[in-house]
N, C-alpha and C positions, 0 to 999 in steps of 0.2 A: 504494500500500500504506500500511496504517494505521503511526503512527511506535510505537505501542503494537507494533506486530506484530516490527517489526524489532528492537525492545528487545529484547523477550521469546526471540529467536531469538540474538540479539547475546549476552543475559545469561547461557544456554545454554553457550555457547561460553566464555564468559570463566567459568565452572562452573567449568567441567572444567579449564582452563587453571591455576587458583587450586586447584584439590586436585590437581593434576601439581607445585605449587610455586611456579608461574609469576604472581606479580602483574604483572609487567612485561609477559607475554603476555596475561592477563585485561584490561588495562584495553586494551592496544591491541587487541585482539577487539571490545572496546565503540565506541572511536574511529573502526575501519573498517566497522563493522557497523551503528550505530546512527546516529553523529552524524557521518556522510559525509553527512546529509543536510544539513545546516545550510548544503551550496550551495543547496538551492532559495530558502534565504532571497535568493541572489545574483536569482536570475529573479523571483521575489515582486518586490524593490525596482525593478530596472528597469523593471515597471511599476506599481510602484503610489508608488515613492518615500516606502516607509516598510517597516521590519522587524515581523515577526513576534514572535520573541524570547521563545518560549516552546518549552523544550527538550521537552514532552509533545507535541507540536503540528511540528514539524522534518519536512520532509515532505508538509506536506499544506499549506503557502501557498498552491501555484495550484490545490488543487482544485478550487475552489468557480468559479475565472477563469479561463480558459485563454485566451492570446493565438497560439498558433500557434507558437510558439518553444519548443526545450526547448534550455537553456543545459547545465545541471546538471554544473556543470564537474567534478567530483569522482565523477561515476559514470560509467563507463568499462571494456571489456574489459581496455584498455592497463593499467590499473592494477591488474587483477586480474594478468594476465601478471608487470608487476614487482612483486609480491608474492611470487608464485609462484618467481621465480626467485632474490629477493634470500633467502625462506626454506632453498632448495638454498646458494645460496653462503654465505650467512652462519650456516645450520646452527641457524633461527629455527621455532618452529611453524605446522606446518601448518595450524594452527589460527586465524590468523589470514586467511588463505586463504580458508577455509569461510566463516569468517564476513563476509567482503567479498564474495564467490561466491553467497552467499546471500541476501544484501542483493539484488545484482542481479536472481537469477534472482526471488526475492518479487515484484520492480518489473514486471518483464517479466509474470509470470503476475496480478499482481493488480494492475497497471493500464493494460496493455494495448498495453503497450511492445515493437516489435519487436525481437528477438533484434539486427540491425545498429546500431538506434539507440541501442542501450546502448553504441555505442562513439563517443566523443568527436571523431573521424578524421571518423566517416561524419556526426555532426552539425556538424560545422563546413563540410565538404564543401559539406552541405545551404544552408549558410548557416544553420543553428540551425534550421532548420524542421522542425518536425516533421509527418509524414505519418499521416492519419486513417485508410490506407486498413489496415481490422481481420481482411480476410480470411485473413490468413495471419502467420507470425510473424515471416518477411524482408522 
């Protein structure tokens, strides 16, 4: 997914957050929504041994190269989970939720990512590998 895309869905959310009162919720809307990508800059270097480092562009390092690995330490079910639940205990917006939730599910539908491999468990599991096969979304 384009890092344009996630902005734009990111900035949405932290909107609304920011006219509810919340800049504290608005900027972290932006943080788990938009610039959870700046892991891929983590897989970009391990193979190419140099950063990207252009916050328009976050996300789209290995398009153009794909090595078989997907790292991307920061995107993850598990983290959607402890969001979700630090928002119930600690009495935080759900908004911030959506917006890490959204993030994923954009990744999954617009580049082709199965639904399991969005979680961190099942790519380590993997050995980081990631799987081509596009028939289905498990």
């Amino acid at each position: 997914m384009k890092s344009l895309h996630h902005f734009l869905v990111s900035l949405t959310f932290s909107a609304i957050a920011f006219v509810q009162g919340s800049p504290r919720i608005a900027v972290l809307c932006m943080l788990v929504g938009w610039l959870v990508d700046a892991d891929h800059e983590i897989d970009h270097f391990i193979y190419t041994r140099r950063f990207v480092l252009n916050p328009l562009k976050l996300g789209e390092a290995l398009s153009r190269q794909w090595h078989g690995t997907l790292y991307i330490p920061l995107h993850g079910w598990e983290f959607l989970y402890l969001i979700l639940i630090a928002s119930s205990v600690y009495n935080f917006s759900f908004l911030i939720a959506l917006s890490y939730g959204c993030h994923l599910v954009m990744d999954i539908l617009g580049n082709g990512i199965k639904i399991f491999e969005m979680s961190v468990f099942v790519r380590w599991s993997r050995g980081w590998k990631r799987q081509f096969d596009t028939d289905s979304w498990f």
